[in-house]
C-alpha positions in Angstrom: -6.0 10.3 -9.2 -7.3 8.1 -6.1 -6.1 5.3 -5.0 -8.6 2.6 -3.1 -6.8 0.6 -0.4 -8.2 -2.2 0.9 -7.4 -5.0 3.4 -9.1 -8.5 2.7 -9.0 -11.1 5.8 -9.0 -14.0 3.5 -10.8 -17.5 3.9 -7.6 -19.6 4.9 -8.3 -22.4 2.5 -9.4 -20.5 0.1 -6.9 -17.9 -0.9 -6.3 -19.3 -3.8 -9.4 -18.8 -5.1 -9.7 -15.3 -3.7 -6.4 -14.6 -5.7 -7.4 -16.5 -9.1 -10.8 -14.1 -8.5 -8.4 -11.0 -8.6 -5.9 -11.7 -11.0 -8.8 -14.0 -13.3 -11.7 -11.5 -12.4 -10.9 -7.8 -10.7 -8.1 -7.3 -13.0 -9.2 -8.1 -16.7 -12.9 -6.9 -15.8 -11.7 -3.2 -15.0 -9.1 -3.4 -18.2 -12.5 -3.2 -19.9 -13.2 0.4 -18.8 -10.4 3.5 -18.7 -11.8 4.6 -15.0 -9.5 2.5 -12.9 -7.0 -0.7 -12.5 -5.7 -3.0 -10.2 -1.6 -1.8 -9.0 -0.5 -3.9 -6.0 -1.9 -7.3 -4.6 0.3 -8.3 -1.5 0.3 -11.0 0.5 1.0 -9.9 4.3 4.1 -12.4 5.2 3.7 -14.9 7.4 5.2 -14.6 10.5 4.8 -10.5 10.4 0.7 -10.2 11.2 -2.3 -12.0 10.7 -2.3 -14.8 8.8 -3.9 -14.9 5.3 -3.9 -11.1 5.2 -4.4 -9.9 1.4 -3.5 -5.4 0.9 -4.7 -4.8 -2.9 -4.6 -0.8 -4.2 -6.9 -0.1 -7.0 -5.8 3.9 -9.0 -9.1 5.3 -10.0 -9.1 7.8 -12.4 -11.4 10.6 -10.4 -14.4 11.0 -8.4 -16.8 10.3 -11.2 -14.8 7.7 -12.2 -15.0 6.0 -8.7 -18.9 6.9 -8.7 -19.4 4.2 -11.7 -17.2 2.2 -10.1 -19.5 1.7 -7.0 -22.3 1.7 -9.4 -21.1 -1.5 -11.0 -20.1 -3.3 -8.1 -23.7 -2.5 -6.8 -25.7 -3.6 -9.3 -23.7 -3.4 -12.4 -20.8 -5.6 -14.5 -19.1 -6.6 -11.4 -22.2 -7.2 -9.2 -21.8 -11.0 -9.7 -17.7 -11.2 -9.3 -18.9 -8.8 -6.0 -21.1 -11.7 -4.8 -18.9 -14.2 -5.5 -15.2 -13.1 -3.2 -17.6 -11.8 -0.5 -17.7 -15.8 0.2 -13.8 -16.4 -0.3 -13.3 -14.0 3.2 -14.4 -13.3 6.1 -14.1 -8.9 6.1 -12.7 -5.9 4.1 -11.4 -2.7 5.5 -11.1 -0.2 2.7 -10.1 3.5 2.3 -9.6 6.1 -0.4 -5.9 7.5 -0.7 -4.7 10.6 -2.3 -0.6 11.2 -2.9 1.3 13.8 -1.0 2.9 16.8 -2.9 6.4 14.6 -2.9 5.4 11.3 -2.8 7.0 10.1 -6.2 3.5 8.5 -7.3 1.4 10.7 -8.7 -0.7 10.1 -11.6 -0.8 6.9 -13.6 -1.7 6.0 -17.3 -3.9 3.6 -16.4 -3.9 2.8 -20.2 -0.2 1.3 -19.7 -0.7 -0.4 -16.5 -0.3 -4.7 -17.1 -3.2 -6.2 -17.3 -2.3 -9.7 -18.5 -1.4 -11.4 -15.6 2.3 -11.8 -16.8 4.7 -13.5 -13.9 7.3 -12.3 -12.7 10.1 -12.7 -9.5 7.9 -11.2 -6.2 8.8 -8.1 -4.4 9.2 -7.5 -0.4 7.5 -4.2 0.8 7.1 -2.2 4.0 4.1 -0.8 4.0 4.4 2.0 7.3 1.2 3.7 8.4 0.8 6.5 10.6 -1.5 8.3 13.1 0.2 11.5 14.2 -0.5 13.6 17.4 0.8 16.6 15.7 -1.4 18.1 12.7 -1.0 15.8 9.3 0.4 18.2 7.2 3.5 18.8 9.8 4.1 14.6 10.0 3.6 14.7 6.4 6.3 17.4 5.6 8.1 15.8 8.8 8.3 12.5 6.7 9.4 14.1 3.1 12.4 16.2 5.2 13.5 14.0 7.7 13.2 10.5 6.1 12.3 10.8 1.8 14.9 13.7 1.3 17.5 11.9 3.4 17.0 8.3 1.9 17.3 9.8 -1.7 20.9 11.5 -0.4 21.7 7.5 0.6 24.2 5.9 -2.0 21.8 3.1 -3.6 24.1 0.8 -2.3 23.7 1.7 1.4 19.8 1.8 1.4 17.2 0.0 2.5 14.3 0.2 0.8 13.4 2.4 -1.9 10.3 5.0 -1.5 7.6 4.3 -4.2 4.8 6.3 -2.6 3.3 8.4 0.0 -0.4 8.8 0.4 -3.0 10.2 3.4 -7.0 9.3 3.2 -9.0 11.2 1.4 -11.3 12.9 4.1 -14.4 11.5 5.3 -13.2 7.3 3.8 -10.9 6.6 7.1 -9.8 6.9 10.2 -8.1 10.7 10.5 -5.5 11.7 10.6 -3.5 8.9 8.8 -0.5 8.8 6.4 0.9 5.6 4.7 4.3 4.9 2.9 4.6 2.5 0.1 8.1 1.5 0.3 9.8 -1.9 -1.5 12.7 -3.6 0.0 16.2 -3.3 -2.0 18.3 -4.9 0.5 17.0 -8.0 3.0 20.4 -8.2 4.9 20.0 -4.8 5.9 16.2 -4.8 6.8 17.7 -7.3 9.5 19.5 -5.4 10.9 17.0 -3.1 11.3 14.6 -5.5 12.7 17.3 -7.0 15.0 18.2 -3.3 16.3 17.6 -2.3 19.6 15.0 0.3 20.2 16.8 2.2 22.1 18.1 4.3 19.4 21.0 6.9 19.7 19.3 10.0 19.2 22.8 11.5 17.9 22.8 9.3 14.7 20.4 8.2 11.6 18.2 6.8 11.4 18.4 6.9 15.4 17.9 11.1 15.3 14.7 10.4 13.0 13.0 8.0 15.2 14.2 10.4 18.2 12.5 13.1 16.7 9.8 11.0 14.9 8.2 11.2 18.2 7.5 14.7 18.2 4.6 14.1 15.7 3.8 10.4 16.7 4.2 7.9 18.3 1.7 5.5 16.9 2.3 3.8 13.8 2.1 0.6 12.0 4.6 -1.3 9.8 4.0 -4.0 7.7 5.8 -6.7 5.5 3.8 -7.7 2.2 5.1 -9.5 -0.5 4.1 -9.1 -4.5 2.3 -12.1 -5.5 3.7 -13.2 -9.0 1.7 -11.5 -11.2 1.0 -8.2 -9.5 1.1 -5.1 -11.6 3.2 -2.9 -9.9 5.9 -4.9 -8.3 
């Protein structure tokens, strides 16, 4: 299974447009096909990046799969929808993801994935991205020992966020090495606290011993806050 990431710098007045085009166009016109669908469309929140930032993840079935997918944005059934949300921003960054061994997503039915547009109450996640200077598969296992195996040992009511996935790009679609966690928000009071924390962490506690020893495989990364819109998929 691969999972297509991309980043949309939207047209400011017009993201609604650019979201009816997704939820009206991108989503229904792949439900037509069993090669991919439409999981996540996230709304970066104002006040945490650049404004009228859009992060939409697309699970592709496989390789060939992906291949006819390029074919009909090219010149096939979703030329025209193509054409028409290249005028509703102003760039796209986009990259092909794979899961981690742990990362609890894995494979999807994309046959039971929502399609309809159905509404629902939005979501808060943190979406953390990573450039290690050690070698990916040791920030990778650093990330499932250190932080994923010690959130799950967390009572539910004492955590955070919850971990919904962990992917790194597929080679030759990004920038490498790169690792990126998917992770929703279960408790706002205590993302605060977080946020408000000083960064001078005591190495002697979590999570100050993870960051403290975080930066033996990096100490470049990227976090940010997106929020669900209303009919998203996954949510």
């Amino acid at each position: 299974m691969l999972f297509m990431h991309e980043v949309h710098a939207v047209v400011g007045d017009k993201e609604h447009q650019f979201e009816a085009a997704y939820r009206e166009g991108w989503m229904p016109l792949l439900a037509d096909g069993d090669d991919a669908r439409l999981l996540w469309y996230l709304n970066q929140a104002h006040g945490s990046g650049p404004a009228y930032n859009v992060v939409t993840v697309t699970a592709v079935r496989d390789g060939n799969a992906y291949e006819r997918l390029a074919e009909a944005l090219s010149g096939g059934a979703l030329h025209d929808w193509s054409r028409a949300v290249g005028d509703l921003r102003h760039q796209v960054d986009g990259k092909m993801l794979v899961p981690v061994e742990w990362s609890p997503l894995q494979d999807i039915d994309l046959a039971h994935v929502p399609v309809a547009g159905t509404e629902h109450e939005v979501s808060l996640y943190m979406e953390d991205t990573g450039w290690p200077t050690a070698a990916l598969d040791d920030y990778i296992d650093f990330w499932d020992a250190e932080y994923f195996q010690m959130m799950q040992q967390t009572p539910p009511d004492r955590r955070i966020l919850d971990i919904e996935a962990c992917f790194q790009v597929a080679y030759g679609t990004h920038r490498r090495p790169e690792a990126i966690l998917m992770q929703r928000i279960l408790d706002y009071g205590l993302l605060l606290n977080l946020i408000s924390e000083p960064e001078n962490y005591d190495p002697s506690r979590w999570p100050g011993s993870y960051m403290h020893r975080g930066l033996r495989y990096r100490d470049q990364w990227e976090s940010k806050l997106l929020r669900t819109s209303s009919w998203s998929p996954l949510h």
